[in-house]
C-alpha positions in Angstrom: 83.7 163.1 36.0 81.7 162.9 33.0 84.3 162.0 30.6 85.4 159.3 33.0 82.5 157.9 33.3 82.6 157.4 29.1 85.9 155.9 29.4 84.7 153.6 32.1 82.2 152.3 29.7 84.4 152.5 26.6 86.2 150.3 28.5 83.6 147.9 29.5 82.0 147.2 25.9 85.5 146.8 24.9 86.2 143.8 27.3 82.9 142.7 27.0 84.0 141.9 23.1 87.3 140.3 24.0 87.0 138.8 27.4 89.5 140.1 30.2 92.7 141.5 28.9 94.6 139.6 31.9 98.0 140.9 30.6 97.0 144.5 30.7 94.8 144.3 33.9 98.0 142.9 35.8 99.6 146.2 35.0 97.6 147.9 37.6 98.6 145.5 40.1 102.1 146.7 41.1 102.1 144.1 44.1 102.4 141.1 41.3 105.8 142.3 40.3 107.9 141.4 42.7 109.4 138.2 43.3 109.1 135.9 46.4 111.8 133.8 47.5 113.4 134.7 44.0 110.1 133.4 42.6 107.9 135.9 40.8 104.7 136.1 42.7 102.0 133.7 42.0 99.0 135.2 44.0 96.5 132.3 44.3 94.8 133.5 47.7 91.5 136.2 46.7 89.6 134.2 49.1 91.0 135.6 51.5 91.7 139.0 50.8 92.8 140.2 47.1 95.1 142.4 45.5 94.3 146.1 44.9 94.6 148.0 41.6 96.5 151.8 41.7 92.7 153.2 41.0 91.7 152.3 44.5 95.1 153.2 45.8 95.2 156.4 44.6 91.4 157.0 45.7 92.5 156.9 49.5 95.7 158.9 48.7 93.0 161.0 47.0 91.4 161.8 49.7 94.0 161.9 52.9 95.7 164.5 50.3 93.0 166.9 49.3 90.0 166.7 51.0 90.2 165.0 54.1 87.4 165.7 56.8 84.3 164.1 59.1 81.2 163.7 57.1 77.9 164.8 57.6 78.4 167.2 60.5 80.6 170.4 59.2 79.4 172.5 56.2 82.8 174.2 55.3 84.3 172.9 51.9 86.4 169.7 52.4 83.8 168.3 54.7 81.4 168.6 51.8 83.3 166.8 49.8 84.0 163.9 51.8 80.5 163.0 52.0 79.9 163.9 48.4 82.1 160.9 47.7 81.0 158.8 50.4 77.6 158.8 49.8 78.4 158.4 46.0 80.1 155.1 46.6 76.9 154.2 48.9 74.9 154.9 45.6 77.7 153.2 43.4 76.9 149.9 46.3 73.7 150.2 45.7 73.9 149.9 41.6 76.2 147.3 41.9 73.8 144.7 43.7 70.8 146.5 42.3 69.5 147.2 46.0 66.4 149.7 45.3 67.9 152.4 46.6 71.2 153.6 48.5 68.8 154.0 51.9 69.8 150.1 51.7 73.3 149.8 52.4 74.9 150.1 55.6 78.7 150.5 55.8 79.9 148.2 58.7 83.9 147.1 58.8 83.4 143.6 57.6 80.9 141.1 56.5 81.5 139.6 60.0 80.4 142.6 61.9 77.1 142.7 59.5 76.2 139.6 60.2 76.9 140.0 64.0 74.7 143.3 63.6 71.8 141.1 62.1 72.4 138.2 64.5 72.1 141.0 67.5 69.4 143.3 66.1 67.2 140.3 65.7 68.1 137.9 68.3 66.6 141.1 70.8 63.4 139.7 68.9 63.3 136.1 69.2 62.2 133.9 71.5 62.4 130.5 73.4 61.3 128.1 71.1 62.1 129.9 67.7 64.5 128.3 65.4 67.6 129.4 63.2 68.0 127.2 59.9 71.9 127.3 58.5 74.2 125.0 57.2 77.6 122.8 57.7 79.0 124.9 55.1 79.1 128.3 56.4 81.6 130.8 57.0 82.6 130.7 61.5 80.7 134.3 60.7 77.9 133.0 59.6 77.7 130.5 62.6 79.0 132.3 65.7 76.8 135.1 65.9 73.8 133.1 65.6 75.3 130.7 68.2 74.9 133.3 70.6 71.3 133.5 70.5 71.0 129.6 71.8 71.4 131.1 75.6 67.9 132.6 74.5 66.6 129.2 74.1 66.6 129.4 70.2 67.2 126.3 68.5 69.9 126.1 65.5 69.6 123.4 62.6 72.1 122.3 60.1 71.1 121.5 56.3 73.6 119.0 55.4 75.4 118.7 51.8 75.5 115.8 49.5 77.8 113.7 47.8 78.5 116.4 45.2 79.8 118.9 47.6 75.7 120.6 47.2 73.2 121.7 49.9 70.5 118.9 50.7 67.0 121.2 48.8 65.0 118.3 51.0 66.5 119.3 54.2 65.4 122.7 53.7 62.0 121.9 53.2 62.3 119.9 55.8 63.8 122.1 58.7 62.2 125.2 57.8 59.1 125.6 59.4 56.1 128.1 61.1 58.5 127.7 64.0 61.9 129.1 61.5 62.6 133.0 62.0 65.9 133.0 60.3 67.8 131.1 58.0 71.6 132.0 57.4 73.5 130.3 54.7 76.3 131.3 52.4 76.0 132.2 48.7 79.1 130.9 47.9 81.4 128.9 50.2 85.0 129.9 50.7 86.0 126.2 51.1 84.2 124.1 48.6 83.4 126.8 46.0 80.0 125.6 45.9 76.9 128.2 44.5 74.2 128.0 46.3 70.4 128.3 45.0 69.6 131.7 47.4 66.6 132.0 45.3 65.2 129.1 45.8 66.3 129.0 49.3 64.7 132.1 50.1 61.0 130.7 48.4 61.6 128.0 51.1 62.2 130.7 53.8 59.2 133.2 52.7 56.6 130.3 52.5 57.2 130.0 56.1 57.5 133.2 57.2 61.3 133.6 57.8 63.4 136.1 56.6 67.1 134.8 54.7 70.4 136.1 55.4 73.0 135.8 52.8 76.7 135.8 53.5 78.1 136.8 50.2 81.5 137.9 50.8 82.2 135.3 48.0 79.6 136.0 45.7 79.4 139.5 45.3 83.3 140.0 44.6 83.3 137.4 41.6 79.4 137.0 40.0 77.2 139.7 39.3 74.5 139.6 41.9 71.0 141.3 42.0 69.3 141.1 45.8 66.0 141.5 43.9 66.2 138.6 41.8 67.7 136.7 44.3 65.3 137.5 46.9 67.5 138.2 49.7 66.2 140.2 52.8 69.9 140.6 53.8 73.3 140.3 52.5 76.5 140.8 54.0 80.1 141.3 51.7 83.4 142.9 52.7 85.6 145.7 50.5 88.8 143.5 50.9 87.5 140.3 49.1 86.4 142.4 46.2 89.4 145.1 45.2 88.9 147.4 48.1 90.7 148.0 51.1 90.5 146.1 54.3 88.1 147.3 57.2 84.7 148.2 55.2 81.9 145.9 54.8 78.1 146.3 53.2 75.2 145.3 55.0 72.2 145.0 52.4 68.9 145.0 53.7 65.4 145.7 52.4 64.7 149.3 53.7 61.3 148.3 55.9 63.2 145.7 58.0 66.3 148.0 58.5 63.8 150.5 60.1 62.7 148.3 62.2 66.1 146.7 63.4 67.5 148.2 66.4 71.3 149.4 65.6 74.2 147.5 66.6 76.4 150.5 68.0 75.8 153.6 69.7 76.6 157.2 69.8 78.0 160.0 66.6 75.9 160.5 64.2 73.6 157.4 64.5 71.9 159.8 66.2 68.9 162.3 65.6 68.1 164.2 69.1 69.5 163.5 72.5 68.2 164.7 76.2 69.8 163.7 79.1 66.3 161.6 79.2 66.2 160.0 75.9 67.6 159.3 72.4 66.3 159.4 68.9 67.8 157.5 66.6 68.3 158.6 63.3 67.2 157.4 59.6 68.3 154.3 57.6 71.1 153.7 57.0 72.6 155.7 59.4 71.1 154.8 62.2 73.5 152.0 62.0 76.7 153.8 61.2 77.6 155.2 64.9 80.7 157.6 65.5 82.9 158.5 62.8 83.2 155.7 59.9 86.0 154.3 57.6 85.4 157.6 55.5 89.0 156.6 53.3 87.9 152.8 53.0 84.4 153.6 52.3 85.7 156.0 49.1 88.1 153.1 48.4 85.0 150.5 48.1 83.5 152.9 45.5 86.7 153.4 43.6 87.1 148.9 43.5 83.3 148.6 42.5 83.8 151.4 39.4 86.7 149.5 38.8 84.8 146.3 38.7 82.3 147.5 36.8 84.4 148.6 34.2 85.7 144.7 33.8 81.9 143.6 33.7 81.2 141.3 36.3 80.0 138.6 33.7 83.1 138.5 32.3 84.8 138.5 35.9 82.6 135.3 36.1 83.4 133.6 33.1 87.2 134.2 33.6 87.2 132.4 36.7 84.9 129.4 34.9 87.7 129.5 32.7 91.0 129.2 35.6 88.5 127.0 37.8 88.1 124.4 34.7 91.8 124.3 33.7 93.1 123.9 37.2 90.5 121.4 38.0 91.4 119.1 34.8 95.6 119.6 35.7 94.9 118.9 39.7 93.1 115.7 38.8 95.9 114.3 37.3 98.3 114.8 40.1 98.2 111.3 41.8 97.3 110.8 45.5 95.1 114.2 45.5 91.7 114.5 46.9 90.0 117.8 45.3 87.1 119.3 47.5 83.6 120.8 46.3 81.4 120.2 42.7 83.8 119.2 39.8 82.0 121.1 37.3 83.5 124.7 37.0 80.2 126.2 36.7 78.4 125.1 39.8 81.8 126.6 41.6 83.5 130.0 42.2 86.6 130.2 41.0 87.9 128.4 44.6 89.7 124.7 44.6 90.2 123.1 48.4 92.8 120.1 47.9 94.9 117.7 50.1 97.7 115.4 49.2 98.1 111.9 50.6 100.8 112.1 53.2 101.4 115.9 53.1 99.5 118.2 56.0 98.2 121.0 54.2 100.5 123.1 55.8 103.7 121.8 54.6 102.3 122.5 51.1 101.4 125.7 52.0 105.1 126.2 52.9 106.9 124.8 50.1 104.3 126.6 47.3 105.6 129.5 49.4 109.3 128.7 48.7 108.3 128.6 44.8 106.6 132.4 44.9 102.7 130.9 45.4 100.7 132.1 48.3 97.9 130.1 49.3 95.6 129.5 52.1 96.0 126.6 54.2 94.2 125.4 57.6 90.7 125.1 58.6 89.3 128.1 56.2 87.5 129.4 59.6 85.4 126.4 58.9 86.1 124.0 61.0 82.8 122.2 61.3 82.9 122.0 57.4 86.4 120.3 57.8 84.9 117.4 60.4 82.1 117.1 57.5 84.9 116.5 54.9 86.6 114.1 57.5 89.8 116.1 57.9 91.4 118.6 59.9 92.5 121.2 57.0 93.2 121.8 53.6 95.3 123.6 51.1 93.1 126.0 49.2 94.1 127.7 45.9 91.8 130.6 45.1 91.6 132.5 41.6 90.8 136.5 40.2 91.1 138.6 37.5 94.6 138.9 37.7 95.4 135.5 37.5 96.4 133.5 33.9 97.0 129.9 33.4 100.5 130.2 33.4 100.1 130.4 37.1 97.8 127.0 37.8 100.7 125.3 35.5 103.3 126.8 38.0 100.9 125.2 40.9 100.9 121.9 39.1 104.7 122.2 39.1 105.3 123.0 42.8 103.1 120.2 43.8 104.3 117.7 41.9 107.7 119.2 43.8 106.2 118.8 47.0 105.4 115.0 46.5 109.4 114.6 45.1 110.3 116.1 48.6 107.5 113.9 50.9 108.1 110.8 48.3 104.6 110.6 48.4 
């Protein structure tokens, strides 16, 4: 373990000095070798769930093969190794968003089901007349769950954006008030691309008394991010959008409010004593992780994160300032194209939302698809965002560490082909 460890960081420095090695990291992505349609694959879709390296492949062969078992419950061999490396990659969380200690993260099975835990654990709290302060650009999971809570009598506001694709800093001072308990917004939007100030967002929130919740499944994956410095009282992410496999997600929260939340789910090992009278519940975090949880997935988050880590998130960053500059200049020459979100490549994630006169986003989705590129097209689950914009979808074109610029000049190519075939 040791010696992999040193590697890991040899490894590290070394990109640090160079930048990513895109070439070389592609190599353990055997998923962009084959070809689609006859097309090699262009893989322009990490918003929505990326690719996964043979590291965190083998990590859940890993463990199906050799030491599969519950965790926390037996104390014969195998089971102690399961939660050896479970709780390892709950410590390896932890590090990686500099929580204060591993007693802060809670393994849900999405971001969408933290969020939904806050939403519930919280809403049992409110009260008629309390308000909810979020935002038109949020994530359906970062609206629907609070939604809920309006059958309370809770009040929901909506900062709006301005012209530059940016949260309105006004309306926040504005809406947030004695009366605000919550406000839920979005580090990063999966539409626009647009980074958020959390920090100074959550000065607003904490001057008033309310607490911040943080939807960062498209922060965490792609910037390095410290809760501490940005003040967050909780943050949600998911596994998938970050290397890992599907059905994990984190739940961040400062230790003193988790204890004080009531859990989400019932029953396993969320548990400390039960009589047929009464339960106790047990310590943070699991308290919150009831029955028996995505042991495999949980391992595979760890294995993605060391994996990560290894890259350097700053330079994860800077790559996709890089892709997210150079697609932006090629896209804006394309006639008849409107390009969602801030223009500047540094105020975004490395996410571009795009429409062509003429052409339903759709149909570009398809004929990208005929030429090997995947990407996202519809409503983003963000459909108020989309009546914002003034229109119904949008073609979106999302960018990793695995992608070159090779690939944005084979997206220029295929959409200059899809205006040949609408004459547009």
């Amino acid at each position: 373990m040791a010696n992999d460890m040193d590697g890991m960081k040899l490894e590290r420095k070394r990109r640090e000095e160079k930048g990513l090695d895109v070439n070389r990291i592609r190599q353990d992505f055997p998923i962009l070798e084959q070809t689609v349609n006859g097309k090699p694959l262009v893989y322009l879709d990490k918003a929505a769930t990326t690719q996964k390296p043979v590291s965190m492949i083998k990590s859940l062969a890993d463990y199906y093969q050799y030491y599969n078992s519950n965790i926390h419950r037996s104390v014969h061999k195998l089971s102690e190794l399961a939660t050896e490396e479970y709780e390892a990659a709950r410590a390896r969380t932890a590090n990686f968003i500099n929580a204060r200690s591993p007693k802060e993260i809670v393994f849900t099975k999405n971001a969408t089901e933290a969020i939904n835990l806050v939403a519930y654990s919280f809403g049992n709290t409110l009260e008629k007349g309390d308000e909810i302060v979020s935002t038109v650009m949020e994530h359906h999971s970062n609206i629907v769950p609070w939604q809920m809570l309006k059958e309370k009598g809770i009040t929901i506001k909506y900062v709006d954006m301005d012209e530059e694709s940016k949260l309105r800093m006004d309306q926040f001072e504005e809406m947030i008030t004695e009366k605000t308990k919550i406000v839920a917004v979005t580090h990063v939007s999966n539409v626009l691309g647009t980074i958020n100030d959390i920090k100074k967002i959550a000065k607003i929130a904490h001057d008033s008394g309310a607490l911040i919740v943080v939807d960062g499944a498209q922060g965490v994956p792609h910037m390095p991010v410290d809760v501490q410095e940005l003040d967050a009282d909780l943050l949600a992410f998911s596994g998938h959008k970050m290397l890992g496999p599907t059905g994990i997600g984190v739940l961040y929260g400062r230790k003193e409010l988790l204890e004080n939340m009531q859990p989400f789910l019932r029953g396993g090992d969320m548990i400390r004593e039960v009589t047929l009278e009464d339960t106790t519940f047990n310590d943070v975090p699991y308290k919150f992780e009831a029955g028996t949880p995505n042991i495999a997935e949980v391992i595979g988050l760890g294995a993605a994160i060391d994996y990560l880590s290894s890259l350097g998130m700053d330079n994860v960053r800077m790559h996709e300032i890089k892709l997210a500059a150079y697609a932006l200049e090629r896209l804006s020459e394309i006639r008849g194209i409107t390009i969602y979100g801030p223009k500047n490549a540094e105020e975004k994630a490395g996410v571009i939302a795009f429409n062509l006169d003429g052409v339903h986003s759709h149909d570009v989705a398809s004929i990208l698809d005929g030429e090997g590129i995947a990407i996202r097209s519809g409503h983003s689950c963000a459909m108020p965002l989309m009546k914002r914009l003034g229109c119904g979808t949008v073609a979106r074109a999302s960018f990793y560490v695995y992608n070159a610029e090779e690939e944005i000049e084979k997206l220029i190519n295929a959409i200059e082909k899809v205006k040949r075939v609408f004459k547009v």
